[in-house]
ZAKOL-319953 format. One record per residue: residue in one letter; y, x negated, z negated of N, C-alpha, C, O in turn. Coordinates in nm, 3 decimals, padded with zeros to 5 digits, always signed. Atoms other than C-alpha are relative to their C-alpha. Layout:
REM residues N
R   r      n.py      n.px      n.pz     ca.py     ca.px     ca.pz      c.py      c.px      c.pz      o.py      o.px      o.pz
R   A         Y         X         Z         Y         X         Z         Y         X         Z         Y         X         Z
...
***
This chain:
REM residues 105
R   r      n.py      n.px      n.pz     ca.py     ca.px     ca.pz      c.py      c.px      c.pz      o.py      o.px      o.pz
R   X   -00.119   -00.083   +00.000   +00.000   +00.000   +00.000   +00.124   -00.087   +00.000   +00.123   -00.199   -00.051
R   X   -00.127   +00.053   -00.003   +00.331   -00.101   +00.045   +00.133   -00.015   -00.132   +00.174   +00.069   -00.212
R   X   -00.102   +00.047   +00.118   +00.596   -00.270   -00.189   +00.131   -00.024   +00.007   +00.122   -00.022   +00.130
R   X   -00.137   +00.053   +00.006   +00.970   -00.367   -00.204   -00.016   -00.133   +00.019   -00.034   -00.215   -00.071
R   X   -00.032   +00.178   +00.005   +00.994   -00.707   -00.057   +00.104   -00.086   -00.033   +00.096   -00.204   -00.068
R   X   -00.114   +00.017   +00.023   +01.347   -00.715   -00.096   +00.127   +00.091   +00.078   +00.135   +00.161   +00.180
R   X   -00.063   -00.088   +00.021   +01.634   -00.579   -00.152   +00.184   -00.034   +00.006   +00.242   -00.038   -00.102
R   X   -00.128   +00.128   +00.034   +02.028   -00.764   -00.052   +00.101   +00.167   +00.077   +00.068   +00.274   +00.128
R   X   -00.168   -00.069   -00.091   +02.419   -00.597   +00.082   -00.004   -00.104   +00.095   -00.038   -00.222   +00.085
R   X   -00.038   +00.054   -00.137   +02.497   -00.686   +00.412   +00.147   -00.056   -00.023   +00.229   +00.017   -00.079
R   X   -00.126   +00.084   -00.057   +02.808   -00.956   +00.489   +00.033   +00.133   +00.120   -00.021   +00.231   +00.171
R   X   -00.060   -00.017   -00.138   +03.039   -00.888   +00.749   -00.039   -00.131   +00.121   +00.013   -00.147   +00.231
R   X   +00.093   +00.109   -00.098   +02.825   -01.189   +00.917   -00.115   +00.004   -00.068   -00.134   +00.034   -00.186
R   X   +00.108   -00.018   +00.036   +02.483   -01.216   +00.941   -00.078   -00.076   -00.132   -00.063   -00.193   -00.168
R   X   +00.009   +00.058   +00.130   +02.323   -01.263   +00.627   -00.192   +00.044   -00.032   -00.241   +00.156   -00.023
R   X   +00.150   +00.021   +00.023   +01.928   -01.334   +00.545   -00.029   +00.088   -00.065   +00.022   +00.072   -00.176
R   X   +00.038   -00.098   +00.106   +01.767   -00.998   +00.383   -00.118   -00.081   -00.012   -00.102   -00.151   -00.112
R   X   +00.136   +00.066   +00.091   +01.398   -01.171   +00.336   -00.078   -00.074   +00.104   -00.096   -00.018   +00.213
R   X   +00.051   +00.055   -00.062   +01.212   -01.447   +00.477   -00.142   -00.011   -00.042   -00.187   -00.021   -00.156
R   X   +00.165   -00.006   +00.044   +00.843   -01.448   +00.508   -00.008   -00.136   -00.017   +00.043   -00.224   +00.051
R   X   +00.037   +00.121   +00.052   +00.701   -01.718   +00.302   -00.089   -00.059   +00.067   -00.165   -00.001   +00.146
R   X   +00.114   +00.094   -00.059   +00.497   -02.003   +00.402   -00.116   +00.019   -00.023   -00.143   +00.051   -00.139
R   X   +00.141   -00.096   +00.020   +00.116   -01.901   +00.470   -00.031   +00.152   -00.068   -00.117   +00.187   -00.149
R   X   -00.030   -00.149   +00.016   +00.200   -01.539   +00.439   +00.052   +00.052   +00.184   +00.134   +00.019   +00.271
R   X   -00.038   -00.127   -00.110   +00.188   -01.272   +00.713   +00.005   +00.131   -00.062   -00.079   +00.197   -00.124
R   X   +00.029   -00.105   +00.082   +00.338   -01.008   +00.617   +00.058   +00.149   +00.125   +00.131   +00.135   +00.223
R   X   -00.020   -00.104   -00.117   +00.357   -00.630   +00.810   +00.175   +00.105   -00.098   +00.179   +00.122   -00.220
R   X   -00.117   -00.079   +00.017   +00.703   -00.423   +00.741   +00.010   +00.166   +00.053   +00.085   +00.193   +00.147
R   X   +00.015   -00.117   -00.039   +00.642   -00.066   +00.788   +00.125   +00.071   -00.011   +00.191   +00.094   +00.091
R   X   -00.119   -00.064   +00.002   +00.923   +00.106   +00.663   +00.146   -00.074   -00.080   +00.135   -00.128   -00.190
R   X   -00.124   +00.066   +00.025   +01.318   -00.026   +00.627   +00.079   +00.092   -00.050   +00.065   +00.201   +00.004
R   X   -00.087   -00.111   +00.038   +01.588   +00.169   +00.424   +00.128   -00.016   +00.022   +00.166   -00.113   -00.045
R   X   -00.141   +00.070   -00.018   +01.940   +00.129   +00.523   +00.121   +00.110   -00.082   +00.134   +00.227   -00.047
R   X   -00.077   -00.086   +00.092   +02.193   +00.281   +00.272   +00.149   +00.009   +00.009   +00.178   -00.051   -00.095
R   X   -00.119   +00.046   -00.027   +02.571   +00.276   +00.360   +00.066   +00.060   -00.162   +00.064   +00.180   -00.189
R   X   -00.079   -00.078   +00.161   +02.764   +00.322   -00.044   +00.112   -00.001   +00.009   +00.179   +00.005   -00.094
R   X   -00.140   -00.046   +00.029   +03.095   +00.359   +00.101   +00.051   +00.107   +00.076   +00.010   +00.147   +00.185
R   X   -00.035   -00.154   -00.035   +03.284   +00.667   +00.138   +00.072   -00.021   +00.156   +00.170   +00.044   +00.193
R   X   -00.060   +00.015   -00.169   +03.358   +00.544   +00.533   -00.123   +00.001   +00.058   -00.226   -00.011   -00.009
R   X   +00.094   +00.030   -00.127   +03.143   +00.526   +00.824   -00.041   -00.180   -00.019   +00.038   -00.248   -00.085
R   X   +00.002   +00.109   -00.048   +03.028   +00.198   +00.888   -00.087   -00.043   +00.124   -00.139   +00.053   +00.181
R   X   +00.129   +00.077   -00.120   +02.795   -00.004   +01.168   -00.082   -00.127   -00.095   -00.052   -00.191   -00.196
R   X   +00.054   +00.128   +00.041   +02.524   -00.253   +01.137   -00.096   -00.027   +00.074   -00.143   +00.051   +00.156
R   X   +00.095   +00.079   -00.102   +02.292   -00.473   +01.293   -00.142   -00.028   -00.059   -00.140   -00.088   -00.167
R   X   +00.150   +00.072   +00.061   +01.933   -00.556   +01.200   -00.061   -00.086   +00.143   -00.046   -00.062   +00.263
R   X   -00.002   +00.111   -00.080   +01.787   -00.879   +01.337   -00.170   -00.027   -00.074   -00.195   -00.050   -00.192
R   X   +00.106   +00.066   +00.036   +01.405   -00.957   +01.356   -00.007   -00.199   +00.067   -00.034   -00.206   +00.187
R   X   +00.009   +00.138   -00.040   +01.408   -01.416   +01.401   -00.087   -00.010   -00.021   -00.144   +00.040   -00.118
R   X   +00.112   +00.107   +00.041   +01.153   -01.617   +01.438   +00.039   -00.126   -00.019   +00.161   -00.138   -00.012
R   X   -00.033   +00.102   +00.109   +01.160   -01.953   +01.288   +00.134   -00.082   +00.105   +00.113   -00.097   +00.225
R   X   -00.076   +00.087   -00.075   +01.461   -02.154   +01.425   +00.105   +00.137   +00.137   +00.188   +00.113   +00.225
R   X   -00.096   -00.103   -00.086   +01.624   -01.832   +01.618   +00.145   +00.070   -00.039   +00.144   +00.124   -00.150
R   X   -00.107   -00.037   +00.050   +01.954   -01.722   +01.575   +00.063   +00.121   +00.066   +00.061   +00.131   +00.188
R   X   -00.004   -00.151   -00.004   +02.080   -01.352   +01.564   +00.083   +00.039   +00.173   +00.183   -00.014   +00.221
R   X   -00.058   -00.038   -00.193   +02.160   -01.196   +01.971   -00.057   +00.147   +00.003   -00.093   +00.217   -00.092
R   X   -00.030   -00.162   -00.022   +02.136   -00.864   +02.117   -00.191   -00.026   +00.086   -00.238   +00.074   +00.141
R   X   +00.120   -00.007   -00.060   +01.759   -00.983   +02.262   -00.080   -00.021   -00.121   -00.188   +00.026   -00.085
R   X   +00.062   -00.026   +00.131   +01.603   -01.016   +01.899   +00.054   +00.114   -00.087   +00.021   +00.105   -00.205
R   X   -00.049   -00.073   +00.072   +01.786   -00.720   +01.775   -00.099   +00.135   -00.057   -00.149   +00.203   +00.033
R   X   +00.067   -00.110   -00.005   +01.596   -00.442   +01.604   +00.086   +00.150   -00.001   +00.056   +00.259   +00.049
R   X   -00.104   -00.135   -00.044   +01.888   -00.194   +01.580   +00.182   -00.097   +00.034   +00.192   -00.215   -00.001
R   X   -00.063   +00.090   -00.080   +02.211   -00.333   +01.737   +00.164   +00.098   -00.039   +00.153   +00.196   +00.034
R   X   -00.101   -00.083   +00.029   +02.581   -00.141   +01.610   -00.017   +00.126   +00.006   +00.031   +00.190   +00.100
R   X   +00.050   -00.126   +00.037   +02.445   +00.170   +01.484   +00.124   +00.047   -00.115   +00.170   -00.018   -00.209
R   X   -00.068   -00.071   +00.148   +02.662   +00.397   +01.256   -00.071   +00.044   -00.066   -00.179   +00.090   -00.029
R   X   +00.048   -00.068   +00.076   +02.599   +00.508   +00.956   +00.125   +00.059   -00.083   +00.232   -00.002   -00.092
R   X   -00.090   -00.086   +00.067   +02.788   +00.787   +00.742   +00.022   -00.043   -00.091   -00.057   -00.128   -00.131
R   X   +00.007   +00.032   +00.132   +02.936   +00.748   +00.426   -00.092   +00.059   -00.067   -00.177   +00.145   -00.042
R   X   +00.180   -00.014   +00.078   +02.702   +00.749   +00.174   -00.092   +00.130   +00.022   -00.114   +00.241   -00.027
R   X   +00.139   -00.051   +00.019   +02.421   +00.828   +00.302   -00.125   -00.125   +00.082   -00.096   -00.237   +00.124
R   X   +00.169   +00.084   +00.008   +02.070   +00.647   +00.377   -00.078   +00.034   +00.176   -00.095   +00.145   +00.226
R   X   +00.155   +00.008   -00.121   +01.812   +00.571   +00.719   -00.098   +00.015   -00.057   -00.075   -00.006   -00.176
R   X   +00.154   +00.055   -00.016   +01.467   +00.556   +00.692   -00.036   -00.052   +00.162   -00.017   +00.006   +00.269
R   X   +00.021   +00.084   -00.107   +01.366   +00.323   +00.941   -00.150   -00.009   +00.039   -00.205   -00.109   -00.005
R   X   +00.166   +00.124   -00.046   +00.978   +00.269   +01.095   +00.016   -00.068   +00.082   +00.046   -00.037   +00.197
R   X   -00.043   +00.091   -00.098   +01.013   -00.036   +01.215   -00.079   -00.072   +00.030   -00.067   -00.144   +00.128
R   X   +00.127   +00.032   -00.086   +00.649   -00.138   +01.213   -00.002   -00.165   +00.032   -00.073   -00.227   +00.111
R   X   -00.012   +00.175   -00.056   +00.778   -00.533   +01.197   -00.111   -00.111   -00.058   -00.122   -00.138   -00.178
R   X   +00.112   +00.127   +00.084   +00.464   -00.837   +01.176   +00.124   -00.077   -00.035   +00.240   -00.068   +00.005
R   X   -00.098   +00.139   +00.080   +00.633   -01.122   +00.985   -00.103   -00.097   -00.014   -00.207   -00.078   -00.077
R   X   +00.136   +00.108   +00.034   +00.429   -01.447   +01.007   +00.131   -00.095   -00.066   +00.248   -00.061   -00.053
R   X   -00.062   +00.053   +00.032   +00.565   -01.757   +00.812   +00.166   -00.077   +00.006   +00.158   -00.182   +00.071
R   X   -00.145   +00.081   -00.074   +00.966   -01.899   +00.859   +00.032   +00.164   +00.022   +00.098   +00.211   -00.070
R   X   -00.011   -00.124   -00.049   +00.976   -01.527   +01.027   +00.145   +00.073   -00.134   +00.143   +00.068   -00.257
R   X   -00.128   -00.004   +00.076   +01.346   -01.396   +00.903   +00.077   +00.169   +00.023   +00.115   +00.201   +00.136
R   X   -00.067   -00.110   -00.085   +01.505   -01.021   +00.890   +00.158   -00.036   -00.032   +00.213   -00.106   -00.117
R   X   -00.168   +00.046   +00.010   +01.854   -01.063   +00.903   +00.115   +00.146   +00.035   +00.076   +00.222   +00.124
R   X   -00.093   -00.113   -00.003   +02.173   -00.775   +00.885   +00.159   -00.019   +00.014   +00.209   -00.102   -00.062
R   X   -00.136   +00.008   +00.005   +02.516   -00.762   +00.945   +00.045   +00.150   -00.003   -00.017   +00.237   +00.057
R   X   -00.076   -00.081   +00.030   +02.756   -00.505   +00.832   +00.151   -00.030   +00.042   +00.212   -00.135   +00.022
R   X   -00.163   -00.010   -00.043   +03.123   -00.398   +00.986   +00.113   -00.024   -00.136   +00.219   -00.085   -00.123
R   X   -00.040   +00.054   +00.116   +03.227   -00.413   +00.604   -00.095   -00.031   -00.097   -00.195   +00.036   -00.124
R   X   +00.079   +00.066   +00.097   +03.090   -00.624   +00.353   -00.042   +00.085   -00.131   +00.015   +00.187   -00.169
R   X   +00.031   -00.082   +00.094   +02.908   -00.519   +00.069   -00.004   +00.155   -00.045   +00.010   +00.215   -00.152
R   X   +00.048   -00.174   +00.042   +02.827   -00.149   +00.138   -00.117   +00.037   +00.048   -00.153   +00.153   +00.027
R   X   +00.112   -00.033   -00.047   +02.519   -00.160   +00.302   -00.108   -00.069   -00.038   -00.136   -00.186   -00.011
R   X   +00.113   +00.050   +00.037   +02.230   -00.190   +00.155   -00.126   +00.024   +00.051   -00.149   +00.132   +00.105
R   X   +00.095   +00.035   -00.117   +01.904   -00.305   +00.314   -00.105   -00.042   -00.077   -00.114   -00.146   -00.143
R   X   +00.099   +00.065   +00.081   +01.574   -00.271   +00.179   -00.150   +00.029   +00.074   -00.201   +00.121   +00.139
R   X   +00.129   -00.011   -00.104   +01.252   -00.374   +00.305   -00.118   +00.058   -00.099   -00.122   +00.073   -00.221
R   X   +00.142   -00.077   +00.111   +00.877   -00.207   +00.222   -00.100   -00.119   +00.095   -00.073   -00.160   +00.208
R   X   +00.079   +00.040   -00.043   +00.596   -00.399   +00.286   -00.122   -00.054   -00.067   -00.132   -00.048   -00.189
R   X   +00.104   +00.032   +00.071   +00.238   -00.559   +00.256   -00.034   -00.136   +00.071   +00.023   -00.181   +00.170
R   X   +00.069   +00.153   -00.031   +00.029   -00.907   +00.287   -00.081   +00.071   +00.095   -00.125   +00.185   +00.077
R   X   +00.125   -00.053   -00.064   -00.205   -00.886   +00.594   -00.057   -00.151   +00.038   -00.164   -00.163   +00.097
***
């Protein structure tokens, strides 16, 4: 079953939500994206692999709005093998929160 891998606020630049550890594969089923301010905002989610840096061809969602507070549910169904990096950016800092579910496979 699936767990909280982690749990960070999005920068207004891209900013590391959780990196799969060394000799770990891990699967990402469902993502929660939470916006806690009373504006609209956008944001980016970014699946890297080791040494990749965030573009619109690794993107898993790419300037999406979200309402003031309120919440995604995401299936996003992402493998993660070791180095493997999700990454987020937010239009304003510190209102979006970004939390992953997942398991060891």
């Amino acid at each position: 079953s699936s767990r909280k891998l982690a749990s960070r606020l999005a920068l207004a630049s891209n900013t590391v939500v959780f990196e799969c550890p060394v000799n770990r594969s891990i699967y990402v089923p469902t993502m929660i994206v939470a916006n806690t301010n009373t504006s609209r905002v956008s944001f980016r989610l970014f699946h890297l692999l080791p040494n990749e840096t965030a573009g619109t061809s690794n993107a898993l969602l790419y300037d999406v709005a979200i309402e003031a507070n309120s919440s995604l549910f995401i299936d996003s169904r992402v493998h993660m093998n070791a180095g493997d990096r999700i990454v987020a950016y937010s239009s304003t800092a510190n209102v979006v929160a970004i939390s992953l579910y997942g398991e060891d496979r």
